[in-house]
Backbone as ProteinMPNN parsed JSONL, in Angstrom:
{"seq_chain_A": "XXXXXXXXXXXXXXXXXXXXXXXXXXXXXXXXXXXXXXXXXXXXXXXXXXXXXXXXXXXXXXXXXXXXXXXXXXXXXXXXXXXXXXXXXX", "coords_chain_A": {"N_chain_A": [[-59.316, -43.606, -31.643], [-60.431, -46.711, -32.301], [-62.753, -48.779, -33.594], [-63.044, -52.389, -33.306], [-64.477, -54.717, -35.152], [-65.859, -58.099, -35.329], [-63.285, -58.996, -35.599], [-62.105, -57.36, -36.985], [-60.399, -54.41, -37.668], [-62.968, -51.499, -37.99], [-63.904, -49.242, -38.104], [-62.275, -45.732, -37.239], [-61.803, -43.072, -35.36], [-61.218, -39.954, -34.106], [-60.945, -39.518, -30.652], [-61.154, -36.077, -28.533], [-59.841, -35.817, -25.494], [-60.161, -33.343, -23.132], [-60.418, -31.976, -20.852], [-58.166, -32.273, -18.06], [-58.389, -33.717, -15.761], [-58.566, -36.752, -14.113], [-61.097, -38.7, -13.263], [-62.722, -37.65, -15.188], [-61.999, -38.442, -17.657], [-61.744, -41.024, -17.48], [-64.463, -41.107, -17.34], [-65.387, -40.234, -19.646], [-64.194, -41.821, -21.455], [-65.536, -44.482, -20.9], [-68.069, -43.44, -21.378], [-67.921, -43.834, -24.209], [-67.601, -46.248, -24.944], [-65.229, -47.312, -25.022], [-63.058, -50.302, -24.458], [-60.381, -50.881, -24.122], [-57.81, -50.214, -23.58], [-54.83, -48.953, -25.239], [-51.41, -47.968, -24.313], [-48.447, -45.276, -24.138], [-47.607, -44.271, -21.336], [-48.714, -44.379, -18.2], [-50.245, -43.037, -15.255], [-50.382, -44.486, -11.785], [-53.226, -43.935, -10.343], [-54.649, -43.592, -12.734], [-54.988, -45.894, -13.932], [-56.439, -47.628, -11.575], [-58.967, -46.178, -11.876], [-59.605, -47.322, -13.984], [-59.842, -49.575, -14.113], [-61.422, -49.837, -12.75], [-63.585, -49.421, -13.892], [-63.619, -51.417, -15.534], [-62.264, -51.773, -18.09], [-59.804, -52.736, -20.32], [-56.072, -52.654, -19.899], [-53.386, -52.163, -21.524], [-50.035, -51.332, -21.127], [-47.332, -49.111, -21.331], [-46.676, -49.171, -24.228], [-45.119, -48.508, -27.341], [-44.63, -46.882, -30.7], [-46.056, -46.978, -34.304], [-48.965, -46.897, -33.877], [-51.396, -47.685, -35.479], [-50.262, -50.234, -36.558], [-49.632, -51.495, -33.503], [-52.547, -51.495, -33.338], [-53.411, -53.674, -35.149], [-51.538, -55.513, -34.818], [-53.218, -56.723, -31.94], [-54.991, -56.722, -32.663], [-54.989, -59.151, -34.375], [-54.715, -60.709, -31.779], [-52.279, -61.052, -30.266], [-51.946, -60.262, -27.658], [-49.359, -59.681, -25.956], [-47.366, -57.841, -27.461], [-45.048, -57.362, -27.153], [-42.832, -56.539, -28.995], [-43.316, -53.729, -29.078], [-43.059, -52.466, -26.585], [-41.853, -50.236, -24.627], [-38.017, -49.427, -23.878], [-37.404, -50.865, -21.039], [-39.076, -50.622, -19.71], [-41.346, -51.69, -16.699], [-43.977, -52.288, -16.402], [-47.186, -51.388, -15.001]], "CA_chain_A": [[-60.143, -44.671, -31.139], [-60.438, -47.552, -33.836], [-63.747, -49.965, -33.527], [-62.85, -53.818, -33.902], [-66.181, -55.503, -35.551], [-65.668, -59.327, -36.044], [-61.26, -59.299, -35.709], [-61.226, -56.526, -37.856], [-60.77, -52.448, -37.686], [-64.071, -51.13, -38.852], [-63.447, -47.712, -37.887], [-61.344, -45.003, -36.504], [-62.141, -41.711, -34.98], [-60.241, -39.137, -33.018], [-61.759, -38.983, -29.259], [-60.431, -35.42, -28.076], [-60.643, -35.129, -23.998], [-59.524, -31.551, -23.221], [-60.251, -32.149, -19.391], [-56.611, -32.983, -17.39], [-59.051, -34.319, -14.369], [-58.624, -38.088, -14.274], [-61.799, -39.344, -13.378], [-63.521, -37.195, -16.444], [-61.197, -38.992, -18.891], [-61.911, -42.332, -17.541], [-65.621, -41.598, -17.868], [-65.567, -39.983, -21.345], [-63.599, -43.401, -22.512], [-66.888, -45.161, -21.129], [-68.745, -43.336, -22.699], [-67.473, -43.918, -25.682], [-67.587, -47.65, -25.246], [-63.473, -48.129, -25.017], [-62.869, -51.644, -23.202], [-59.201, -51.595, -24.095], [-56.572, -49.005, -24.165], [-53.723, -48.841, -25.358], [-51.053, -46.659, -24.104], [-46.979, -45.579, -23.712], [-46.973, -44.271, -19.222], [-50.08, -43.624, -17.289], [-50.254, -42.495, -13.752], [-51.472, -45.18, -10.844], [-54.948, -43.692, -10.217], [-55.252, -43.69, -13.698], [-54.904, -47.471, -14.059], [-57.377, -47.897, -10.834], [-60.013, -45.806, -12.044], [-60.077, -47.658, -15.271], [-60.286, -50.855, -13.886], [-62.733, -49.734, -12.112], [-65.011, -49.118, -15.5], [-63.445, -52.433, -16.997], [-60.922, -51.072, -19.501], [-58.256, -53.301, -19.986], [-54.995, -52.26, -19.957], [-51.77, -52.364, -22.549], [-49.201, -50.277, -21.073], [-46.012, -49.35, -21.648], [-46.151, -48.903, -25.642], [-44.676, -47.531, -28.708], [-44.816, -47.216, -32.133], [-47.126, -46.352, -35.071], [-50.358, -47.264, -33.773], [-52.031, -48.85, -36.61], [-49.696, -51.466, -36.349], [-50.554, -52.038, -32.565], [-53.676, -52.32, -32.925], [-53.619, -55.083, -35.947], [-51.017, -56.761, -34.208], [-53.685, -56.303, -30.678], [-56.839, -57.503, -33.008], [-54.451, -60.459, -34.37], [-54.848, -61.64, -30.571], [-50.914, -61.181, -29.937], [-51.878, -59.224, -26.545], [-48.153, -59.255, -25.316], [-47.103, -56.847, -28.133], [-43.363, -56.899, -26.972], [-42.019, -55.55, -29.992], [-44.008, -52.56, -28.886], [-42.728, -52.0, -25.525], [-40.836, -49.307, -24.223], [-37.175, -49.99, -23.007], [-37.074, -50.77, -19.538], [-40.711, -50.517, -19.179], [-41.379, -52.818, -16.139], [-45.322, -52.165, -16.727], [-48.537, -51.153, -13.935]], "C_chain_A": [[-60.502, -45.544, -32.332], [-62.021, -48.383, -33.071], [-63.209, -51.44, -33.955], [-64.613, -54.302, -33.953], [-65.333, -57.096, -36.136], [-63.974, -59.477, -36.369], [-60.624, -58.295, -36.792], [-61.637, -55.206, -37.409], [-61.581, -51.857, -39.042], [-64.137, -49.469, -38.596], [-62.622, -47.284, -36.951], [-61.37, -43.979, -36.406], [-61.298, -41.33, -33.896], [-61.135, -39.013, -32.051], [-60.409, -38.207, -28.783], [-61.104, -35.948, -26.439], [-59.513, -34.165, -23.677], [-59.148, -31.605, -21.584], [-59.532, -32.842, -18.948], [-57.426, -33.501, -16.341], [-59.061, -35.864, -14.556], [-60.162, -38.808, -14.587], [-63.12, -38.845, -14.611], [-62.868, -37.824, -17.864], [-61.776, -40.293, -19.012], [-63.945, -42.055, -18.323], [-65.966, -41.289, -19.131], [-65.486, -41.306, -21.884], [-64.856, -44.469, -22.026], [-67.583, -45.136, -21.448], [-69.015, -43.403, -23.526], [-67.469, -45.379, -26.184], [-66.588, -48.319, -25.112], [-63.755, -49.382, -23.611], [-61.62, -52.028, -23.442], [-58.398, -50.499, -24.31], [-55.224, -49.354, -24.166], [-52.26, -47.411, -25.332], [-49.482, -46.365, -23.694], [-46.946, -45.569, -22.122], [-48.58, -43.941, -19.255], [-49.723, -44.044, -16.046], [-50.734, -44.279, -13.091], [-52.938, -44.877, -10.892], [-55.397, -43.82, -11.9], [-55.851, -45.288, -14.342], [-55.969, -47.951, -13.308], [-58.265, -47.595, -11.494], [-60.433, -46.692, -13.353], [-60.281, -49.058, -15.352], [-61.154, -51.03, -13.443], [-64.458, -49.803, -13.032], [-64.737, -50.281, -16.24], [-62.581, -52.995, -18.419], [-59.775, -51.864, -19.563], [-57.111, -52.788, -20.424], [-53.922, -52.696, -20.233], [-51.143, -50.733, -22.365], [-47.953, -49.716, -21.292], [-45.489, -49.583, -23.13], [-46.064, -47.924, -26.692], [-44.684, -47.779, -29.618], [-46.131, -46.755, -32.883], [-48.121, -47.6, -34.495], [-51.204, -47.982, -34.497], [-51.727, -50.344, -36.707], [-50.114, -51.945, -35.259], [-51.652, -52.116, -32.575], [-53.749, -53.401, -33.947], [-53.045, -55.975, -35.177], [-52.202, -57.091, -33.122], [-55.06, -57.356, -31.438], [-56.476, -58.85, -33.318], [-54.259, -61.697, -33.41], [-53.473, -61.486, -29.925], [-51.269, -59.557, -28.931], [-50.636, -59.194, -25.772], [-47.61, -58.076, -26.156], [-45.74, -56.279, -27.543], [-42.685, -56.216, -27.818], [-41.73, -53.934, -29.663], [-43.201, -51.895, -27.698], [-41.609, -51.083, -25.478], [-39.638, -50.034, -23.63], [-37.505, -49.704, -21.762], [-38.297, -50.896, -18.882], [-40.807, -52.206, -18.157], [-43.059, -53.491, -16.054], [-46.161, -51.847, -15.116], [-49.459, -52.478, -13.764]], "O_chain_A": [[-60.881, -44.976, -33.357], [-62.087, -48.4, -31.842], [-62.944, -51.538, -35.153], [-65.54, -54.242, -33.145], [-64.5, -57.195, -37.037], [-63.566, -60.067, -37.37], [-59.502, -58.224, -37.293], [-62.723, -54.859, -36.945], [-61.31, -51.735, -40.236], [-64.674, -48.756, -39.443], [-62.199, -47.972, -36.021], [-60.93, -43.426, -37.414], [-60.792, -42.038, -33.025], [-62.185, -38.441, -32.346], [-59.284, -38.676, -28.611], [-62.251, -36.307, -26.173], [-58.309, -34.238, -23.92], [-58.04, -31.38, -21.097], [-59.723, -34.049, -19.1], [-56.531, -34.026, -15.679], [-59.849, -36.156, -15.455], [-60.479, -39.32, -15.66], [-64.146, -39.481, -14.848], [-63.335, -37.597, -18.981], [-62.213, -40.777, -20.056], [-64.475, -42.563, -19.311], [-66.782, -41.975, -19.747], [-66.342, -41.87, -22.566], [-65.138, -45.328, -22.862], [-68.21, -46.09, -21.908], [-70.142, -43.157, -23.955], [-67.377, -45.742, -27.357], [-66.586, -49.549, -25.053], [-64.289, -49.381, -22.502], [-61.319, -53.195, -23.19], [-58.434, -49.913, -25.392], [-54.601, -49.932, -23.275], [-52.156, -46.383, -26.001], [-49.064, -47.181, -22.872], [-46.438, -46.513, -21.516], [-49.326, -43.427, -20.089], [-49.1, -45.058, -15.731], [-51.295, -45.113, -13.801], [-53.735, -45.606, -11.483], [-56.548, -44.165, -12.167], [-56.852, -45.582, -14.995], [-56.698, -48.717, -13.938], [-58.783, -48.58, -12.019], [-61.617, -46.706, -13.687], [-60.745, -49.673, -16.312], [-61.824, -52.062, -13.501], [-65.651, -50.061, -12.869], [-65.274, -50.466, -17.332], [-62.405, -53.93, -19.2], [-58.804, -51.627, -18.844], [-57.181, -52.393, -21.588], [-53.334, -53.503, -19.513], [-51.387, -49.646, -22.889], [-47.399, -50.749, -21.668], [-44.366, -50.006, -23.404], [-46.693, -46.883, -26.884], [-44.748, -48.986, -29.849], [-47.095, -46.263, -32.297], [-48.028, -48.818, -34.647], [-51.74, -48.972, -33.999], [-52.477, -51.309, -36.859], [-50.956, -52.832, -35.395], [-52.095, -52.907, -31.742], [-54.348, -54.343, -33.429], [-53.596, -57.008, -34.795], [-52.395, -58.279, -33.381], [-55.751, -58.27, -30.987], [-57.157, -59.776, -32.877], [-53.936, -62.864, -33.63], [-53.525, -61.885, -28.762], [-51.04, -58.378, -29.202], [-50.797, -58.587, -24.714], [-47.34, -57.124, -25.424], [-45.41, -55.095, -27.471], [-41.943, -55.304, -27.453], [-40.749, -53.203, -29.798], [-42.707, -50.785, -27.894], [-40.601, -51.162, -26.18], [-39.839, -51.056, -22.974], [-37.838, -48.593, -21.35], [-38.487, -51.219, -17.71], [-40.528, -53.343, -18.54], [-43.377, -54.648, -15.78], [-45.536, -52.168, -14.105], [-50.451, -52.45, -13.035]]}, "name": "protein", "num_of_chains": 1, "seq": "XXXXXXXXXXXXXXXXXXXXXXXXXXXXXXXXXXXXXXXXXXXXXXXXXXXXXXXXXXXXXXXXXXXXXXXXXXXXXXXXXXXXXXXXXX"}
């Protein structure tokens, strides 16, 4: 989980969730404050429930992470490079 403060990554902490139950994931990640995930597949309901809390959603990527998110804070929210082949996206 990285923090953006002001267009930049001001921190970065590991959020474990242990619990496979969907709607305990989504609410941990509100808990936690996430309003943007980034992520390679997720389920349908998973996508609902998280729209449901707000969370916007980048799906369908790959690659070292660090990089997506600079590119992500740089404003370049298509992040094609990133994408999986074939990925048609949720």
């Amino acid at each position: 989980m990285y923090t953006i403060d002001n267009g930049r990554i001001s921190n970065k902490e590991h959020l474990e969730i242990k619990d496979r139950f969907i709607p305990l994931h989504c609410a941990k990640l509100g808990d936690h404050g996430v309003n943007q995930l980034i992520c390679r597949a997720i389920s349908t309901p998973f996508v609902i429930m998280l729209q449901h809390r707000g969370i916007k959603l980048i799906s369908g990527i790959t690659g070292e992470i660090y990089a997506v998110v600079q590119d992500s804070v740089k404003g370049n929210n298509d992040l094609a490079r990133y994408r999986l082949p074939g990925y048609e996206g949720k």
